[in-house]
N, C-alpha and C positions, 0 to 999 in steps of 0.2 A: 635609684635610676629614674624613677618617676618624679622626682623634684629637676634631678638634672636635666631631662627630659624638656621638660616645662620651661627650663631656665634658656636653653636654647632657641627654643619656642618663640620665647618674650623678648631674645635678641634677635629677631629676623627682620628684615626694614618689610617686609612683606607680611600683610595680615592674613594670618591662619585661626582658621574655626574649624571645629567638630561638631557636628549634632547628631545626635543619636537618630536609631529610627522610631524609638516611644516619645519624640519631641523634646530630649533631655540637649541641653548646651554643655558638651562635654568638654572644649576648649575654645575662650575667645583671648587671643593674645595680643598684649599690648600696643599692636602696631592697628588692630583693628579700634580700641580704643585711644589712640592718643592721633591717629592720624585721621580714623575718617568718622564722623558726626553719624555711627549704624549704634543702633538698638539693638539689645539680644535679643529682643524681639522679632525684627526685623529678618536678622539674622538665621532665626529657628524659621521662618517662614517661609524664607526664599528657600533654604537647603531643600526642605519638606515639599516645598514645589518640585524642585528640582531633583530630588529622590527617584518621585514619579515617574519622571524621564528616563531616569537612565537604568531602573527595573522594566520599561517600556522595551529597550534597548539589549540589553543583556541575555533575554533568551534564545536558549544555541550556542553563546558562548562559554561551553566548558569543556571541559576536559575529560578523558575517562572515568576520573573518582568524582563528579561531579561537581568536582570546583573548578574555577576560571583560571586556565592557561594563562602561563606571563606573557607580558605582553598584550592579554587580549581585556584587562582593564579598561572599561569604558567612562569616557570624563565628557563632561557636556561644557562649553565654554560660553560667557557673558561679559558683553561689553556695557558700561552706561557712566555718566556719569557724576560722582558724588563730591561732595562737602569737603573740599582739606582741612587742616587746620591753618588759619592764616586767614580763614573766610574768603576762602578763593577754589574754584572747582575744578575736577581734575577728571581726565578719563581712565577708567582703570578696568582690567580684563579681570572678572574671576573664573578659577577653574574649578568644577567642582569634581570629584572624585569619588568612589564607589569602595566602603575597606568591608572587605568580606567576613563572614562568623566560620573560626577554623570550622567548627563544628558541621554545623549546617550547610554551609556556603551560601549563605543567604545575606543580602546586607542589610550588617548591622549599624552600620555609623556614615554619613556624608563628610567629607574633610574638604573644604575651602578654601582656595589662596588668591587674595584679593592683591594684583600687581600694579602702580601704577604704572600704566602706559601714554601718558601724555604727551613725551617725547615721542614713541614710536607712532601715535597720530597724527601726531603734527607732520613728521616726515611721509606718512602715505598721504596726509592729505595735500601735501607738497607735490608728492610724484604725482597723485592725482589731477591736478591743477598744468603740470606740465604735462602729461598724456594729453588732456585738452587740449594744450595750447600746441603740443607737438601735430596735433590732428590737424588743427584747426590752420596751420601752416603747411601740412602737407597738403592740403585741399588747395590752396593757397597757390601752392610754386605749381599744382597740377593744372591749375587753372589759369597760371601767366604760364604755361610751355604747351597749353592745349594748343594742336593744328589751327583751331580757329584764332588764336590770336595771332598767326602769322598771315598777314594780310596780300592781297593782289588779286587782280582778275586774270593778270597779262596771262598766253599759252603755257609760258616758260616756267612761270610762280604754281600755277597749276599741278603744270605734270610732276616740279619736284614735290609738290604737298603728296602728289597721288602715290608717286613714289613712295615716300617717308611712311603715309598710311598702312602702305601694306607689308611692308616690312617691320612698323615699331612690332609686332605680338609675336616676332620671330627670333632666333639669337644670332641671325644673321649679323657679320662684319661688315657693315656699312660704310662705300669708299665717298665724300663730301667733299665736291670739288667747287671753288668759285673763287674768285677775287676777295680779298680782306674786307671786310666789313659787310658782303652780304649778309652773313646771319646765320654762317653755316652750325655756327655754334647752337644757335637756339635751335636751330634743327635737329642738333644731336641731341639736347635735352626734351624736345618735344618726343623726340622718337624712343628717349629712357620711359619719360612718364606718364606713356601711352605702352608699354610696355607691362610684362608680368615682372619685371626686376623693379618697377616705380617704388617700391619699399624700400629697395636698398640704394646706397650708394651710388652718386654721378658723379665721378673725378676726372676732373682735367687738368689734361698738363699741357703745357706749351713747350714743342718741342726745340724752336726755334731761342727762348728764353735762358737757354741753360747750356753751357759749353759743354764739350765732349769728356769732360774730366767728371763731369757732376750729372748727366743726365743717366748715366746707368746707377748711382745712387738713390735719385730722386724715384725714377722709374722700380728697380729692384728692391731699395731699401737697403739698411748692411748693419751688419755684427757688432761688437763691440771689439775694437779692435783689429779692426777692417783695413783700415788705411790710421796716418797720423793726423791727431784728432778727433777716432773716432770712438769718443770715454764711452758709451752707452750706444744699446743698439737702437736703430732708426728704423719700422716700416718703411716701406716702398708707394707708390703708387697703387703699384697693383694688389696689395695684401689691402689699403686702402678700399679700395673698389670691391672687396668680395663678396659674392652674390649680388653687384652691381653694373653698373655701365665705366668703362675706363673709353674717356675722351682723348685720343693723343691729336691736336692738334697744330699743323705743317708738321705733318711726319717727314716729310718729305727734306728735315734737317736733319733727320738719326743720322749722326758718322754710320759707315758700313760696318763696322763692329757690334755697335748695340742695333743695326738691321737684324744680326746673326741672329742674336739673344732674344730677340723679340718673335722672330720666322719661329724658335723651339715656341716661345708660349701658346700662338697663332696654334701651331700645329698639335702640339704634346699637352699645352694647357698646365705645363709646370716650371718652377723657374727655385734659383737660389739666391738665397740674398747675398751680398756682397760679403765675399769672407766667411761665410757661410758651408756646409758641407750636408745640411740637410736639404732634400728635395720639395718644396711646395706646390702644392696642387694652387691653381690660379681658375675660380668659377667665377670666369667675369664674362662681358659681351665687350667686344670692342667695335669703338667706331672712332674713324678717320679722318682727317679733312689736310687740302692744300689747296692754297694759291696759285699752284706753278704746273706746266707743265711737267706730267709724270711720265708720260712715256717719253718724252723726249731727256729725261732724267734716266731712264733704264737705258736707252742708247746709246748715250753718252757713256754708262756705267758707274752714277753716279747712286743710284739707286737698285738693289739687288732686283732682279729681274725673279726670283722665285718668290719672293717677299712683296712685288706688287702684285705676284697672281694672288698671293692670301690674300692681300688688301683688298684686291680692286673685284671682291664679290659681286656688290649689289652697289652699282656706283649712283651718286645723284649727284647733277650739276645745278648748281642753284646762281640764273641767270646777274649779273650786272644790273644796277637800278636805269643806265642808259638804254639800256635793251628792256626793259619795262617800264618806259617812261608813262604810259598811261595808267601807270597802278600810284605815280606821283601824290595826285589829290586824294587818296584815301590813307596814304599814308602817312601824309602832311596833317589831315584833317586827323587821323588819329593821336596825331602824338601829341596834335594842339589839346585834344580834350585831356588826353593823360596827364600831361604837362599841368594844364588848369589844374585837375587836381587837387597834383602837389605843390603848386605852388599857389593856391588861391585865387589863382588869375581869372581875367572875363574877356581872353582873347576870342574872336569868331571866327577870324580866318583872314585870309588875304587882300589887297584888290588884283582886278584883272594885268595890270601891270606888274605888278611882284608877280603872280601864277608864271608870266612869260617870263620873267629873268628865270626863275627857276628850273621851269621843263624845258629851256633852251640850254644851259650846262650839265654839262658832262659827269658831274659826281664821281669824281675819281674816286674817293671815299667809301662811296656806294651810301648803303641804309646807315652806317653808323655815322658819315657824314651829314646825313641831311637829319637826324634826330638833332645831332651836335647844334647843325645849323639854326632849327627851330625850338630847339630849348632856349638859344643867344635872344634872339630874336625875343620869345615872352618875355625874357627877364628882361631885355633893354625898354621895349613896347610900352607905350603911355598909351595907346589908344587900342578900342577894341578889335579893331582893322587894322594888320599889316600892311604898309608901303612900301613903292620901290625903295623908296629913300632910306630907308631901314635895312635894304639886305647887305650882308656883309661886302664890304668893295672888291675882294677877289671875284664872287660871282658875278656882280653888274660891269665892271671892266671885261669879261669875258665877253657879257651881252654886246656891252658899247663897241667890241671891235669888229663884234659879226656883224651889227650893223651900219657901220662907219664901212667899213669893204665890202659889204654888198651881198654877205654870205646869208643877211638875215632881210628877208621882209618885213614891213610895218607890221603884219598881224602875228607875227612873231617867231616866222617859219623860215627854217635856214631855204634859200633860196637855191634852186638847180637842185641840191642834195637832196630834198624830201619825194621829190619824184623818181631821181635815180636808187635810193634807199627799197626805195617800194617795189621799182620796176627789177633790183637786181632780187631781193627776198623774192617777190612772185615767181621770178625765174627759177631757183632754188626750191621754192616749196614744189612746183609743178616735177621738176630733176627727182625728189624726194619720194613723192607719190608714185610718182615712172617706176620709180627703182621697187617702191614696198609691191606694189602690183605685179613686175616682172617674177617675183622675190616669190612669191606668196605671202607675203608678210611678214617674211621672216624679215626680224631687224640684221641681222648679222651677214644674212646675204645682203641684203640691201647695201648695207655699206661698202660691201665689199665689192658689189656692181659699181657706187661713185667712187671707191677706191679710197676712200676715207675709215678713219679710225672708228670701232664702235663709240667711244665717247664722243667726237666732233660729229658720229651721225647722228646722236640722241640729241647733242647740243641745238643741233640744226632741223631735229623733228620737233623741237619743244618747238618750234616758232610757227609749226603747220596750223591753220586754227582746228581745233579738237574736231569740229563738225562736220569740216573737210574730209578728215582723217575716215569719223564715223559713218562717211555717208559711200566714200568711195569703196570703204571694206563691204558693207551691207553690199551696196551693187555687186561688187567680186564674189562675193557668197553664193548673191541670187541668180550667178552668170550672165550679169547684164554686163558686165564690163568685158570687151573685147578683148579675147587672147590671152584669159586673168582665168586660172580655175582653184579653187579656197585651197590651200597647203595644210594636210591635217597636222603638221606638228606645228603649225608656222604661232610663234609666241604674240603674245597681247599686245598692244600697239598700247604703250604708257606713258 
């Protein structure tokens, strides 16, 4: 038994030694001699270190007859690394082990198994490497979707950052309303990763992108054998997102069927997949956005009327670049350095002539047009200063016709319109004020005094300037304002 023993021993691709505990080398098996460049020596010396330890260790661990409970074997583990054969070096784990004396229960023998593990470090030193780079990139996308990199001075740019501020650390349903290409999307992402969900998951889907046949797939996910074609099952959107932020944006194109199926998640937080008969919990935050009128979409009845009271919790309108035209230069100047960059360039900026073709058009496009516009622009650009000569001909034909019929001044200013612009807004802001004052502040009566929607009155208060706002409420507070006395429920002016 004790040869066969032995023989077993000697065929292990793992080196096994015994040392006694009078310093005696009770077993050093082949695998320790042909693979790794150790001395008996060596060998008797680390164990005998290592003894130490785990007689260190082992008091308290026994049993009523004084010997150690199974299981409660104490082993000390080491990593380092040694000499292959092949003259090449290798990381390898020993374990060392504790064989007890039936007798005494005292240990009599250390047993060692020298593993190599060269693979298994390479692979954590792998994982390792990407945990870095995973961090190093989440810091990364937190730091291109911080509030501050969304730029503007304008009233409007303001109140929706102020907005979005107070809301990201909430699991509030965020409703994001504006024209295509504002930015509402980065918004949503800003407001993920300024969030306690910033660890997990931001999925967006574009509602608008996907016919009525495929967006409760995409959205739900489905079974195998769901529909034809459906060899293997598919997540969803939403099982995607968990414990994250789900983006549906222009919800505002869900056919009224998947409205339904959405109103349960909204409300119940659980959904099934397609084909499916199990029930799923959905721990996601949802935020919103559209281009279009939505109440006039619930009127019409194109839009479930219970499904935009979910929605339209905590709405933010993120104004037009034409209605923020003085936030122009900072975010022309921004995109020109970002731009630089990545593309190595040494543009500086404009002349005074380009500035006027530019803050004289309309940007139907909004912010994603005018990046579009000044990304063309470097690349084409020989010199380190923009000219007219250089903007693309749709915008300068636009200039040339306002000032060819009279609508534009030499200094670059639509003619009649900028005064009328000014004189109808000051009218409006003063309406505005009239009404928060009557109101107590409340926004909701206020609108309701100009007989306007909550959202076209917020639209319409973003344009108040902030200081205005600030200074007439302070007066109303102090009772300086006539016929004004503070509303104690009346909400924040934001």
């Amino acid at each position: 038994m004790k040869y066969n023993l032995e023989y077993v021993l000697d065929s292990a691709l793992d080196g096994i030694f015994i040392v006694a505990s009078d310093h005696r080398l009770v077993l050093f098996n082949r695998a320790c001699e042909e693979l790794y460049q150790l001395s008996q020596e060596d060998i008797v010396n680390k164990a005998l270190w290592k003894l130490q330890d785990l007689k260190k260790i082992l008091p308290g661990k026994r049993s009523d007859n004084g010997k150690p409970a199974y299981g409660e074997l104490a082993s000390k583990k080491e990593r380092m690394i040694l000499s292959h054969k092949g003259n090449k070096e290798v990381w390898v784990e020993t374990i060392y082990t504790p064989i007890y004396d039936q007798n005494n229960g005292e240990i009599a023998y250390v047993m060692g198994v020298i593993k190599d593990i060269s693979e298994q470090k390479n692979l954590e030193d792998q994982k390792q490497v990407l945990l870095t780079q995973l961090s190093v990139l989440r810091k990364d996308i937190e730091s291109k979707y911080d509030f501050s990199k969304i730029v503007g001075q304008s009233s409007g740019i303001l109140n929706a950052l102020e907005l979005a501020g107070e809301v990201a650390k909430q699991n509030t349903t965020v409703f994001l309303s504006g024209e295509s290409g504002t930015g509402k999307e980065l918004f949503a992402k800003a407001i993920h990763y300024n969030s306690h969900r910033a660890f997990k998951p931001f999925i967006a889907i574009n509602c608008s992108a996907f016919p009525d046949t495929l967006i409760e797939s995409e959205l739900f996910g489905y079974e195998k054998g769901a529909f034809t074609g459906a060899e293997k099952a598919k997540p969803g959107k939403i099982q995607l997102a968990e414990g994250g932020t789900l983006f549906l944006d222009e919800v505002t194109e869900m056919s009224l069927s998947t409205q339904v199926k959405l109103l349960r998640i909204i409300q119940e937080r659980e959904f099934e997949m397609l084909g499916g008969i199990k029930t799923l919990r959905a721990d996601i935050r949802i935020i919103t956005s559209t281009n279009v009128d939505i109440e006039k979409m619930v009127r019409e009845g194109k839009f479930r009327e219970d499904l935009y009271y979910r929605l339209y919790v905590y709405p933010i309108f993120i104004p037009p670049l034409r209605d923020r035209i003085d936030d122009l230069e900072v975010l022309v100047n921004t995109f020109i350095n970002k731009l630089n960059q990545e593309m190595g360039k040494q543009v500086q900026g404009l002349t005074p002539e380009a500035w006027k073709i530019l803050k004289t058009f309309k940007w139907p496009g909004n912010i994603r047009e005018l990046q579009n516009v000044i990304e063309r622009l470097i690349i084409l650009s020989k010199n380190p200063i923009i000219g007219a000569n250089e903007i693309p001909g749709y915008i300068k034909r636009e200039y040339d016709e306002n000032v060819s019929s009279g609508r534009l001044d030499v200094g670059g200013v639509l003619a009649g319109k900028f005064s009328l612009d000014k004189s109808v807004e000051q009218f409006e802001n003063n309406l505005i004020v009239d009404a928060l004052k009557k109101s107590g502040f409340n926004k909701t009566k206020a609108a309701r005094i100009l007989g306007l929607t909550r959202s076209t009155f917020r639209y319409k208060l973003a344009k108040v300037p902030p200081q205005r706002l600030k200074l007439v409420k302070e007066r109303s507070i102090n009772g300086e304002a006539l016929g004004v006395s503070h509303h104690p429920k009346a909400d924040h002016l934001s």
